[in-house]
C-alpha positions in Angstrom: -8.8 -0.6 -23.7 -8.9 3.0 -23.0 -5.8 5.1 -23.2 -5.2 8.2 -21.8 -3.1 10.9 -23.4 -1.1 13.7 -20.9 1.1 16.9 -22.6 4.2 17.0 -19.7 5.2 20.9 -19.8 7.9 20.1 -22.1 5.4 18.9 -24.9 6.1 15.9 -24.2 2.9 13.4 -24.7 2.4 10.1 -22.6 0.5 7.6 -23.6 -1.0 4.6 -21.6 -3.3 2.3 -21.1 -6.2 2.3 -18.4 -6.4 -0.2 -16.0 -9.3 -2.2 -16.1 -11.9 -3.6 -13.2 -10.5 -6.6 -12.6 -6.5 -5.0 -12.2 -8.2 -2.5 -10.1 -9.5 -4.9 -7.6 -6.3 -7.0 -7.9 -4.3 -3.9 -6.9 -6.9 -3.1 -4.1 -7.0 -6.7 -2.7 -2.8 -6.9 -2.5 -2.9 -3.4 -1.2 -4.9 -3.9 1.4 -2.9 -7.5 2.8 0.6 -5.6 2.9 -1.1 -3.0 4.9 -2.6 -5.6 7.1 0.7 -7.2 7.2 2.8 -4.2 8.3 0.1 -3.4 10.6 0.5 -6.5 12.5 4.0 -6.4 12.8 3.7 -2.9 14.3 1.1 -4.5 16.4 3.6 -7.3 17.9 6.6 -5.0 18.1 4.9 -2.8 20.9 3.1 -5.4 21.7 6.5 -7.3 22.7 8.0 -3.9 23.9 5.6 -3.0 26.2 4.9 -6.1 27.5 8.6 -6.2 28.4 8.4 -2.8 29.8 5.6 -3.7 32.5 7.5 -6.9 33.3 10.5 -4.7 34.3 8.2 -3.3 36.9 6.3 -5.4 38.8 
């Protein structure tokens, strides 16, 4: 693997480890279901509270 090595303004070095393909697509792939997720509770919420709203006025 590939590391990477960063001087922090305190000289202090960091070294670590790139991610590969495979972790990168694994990261992208659970990324993008808790956004879907969250998304679609946001969805039902208003969904729910407007839908109660425009019962309250008819």
């Amino acid at each position: 693997m590939q590391t990477v090595r960063i001087r922090t303004s305190q000289n202090v070095e960091i070294d670590y480890e790139v991610a590969g393909l495979g972790d990168r697509v694994l990261g992208r792939i659970i990324d993008v279901g808790v956004l879907t997720g969250v998304l679609y509770i946001f969805y039902f919420i208003f969904l729910f509270f407007f839908a109660s709203i425009f019962q309250d006025i008819q």
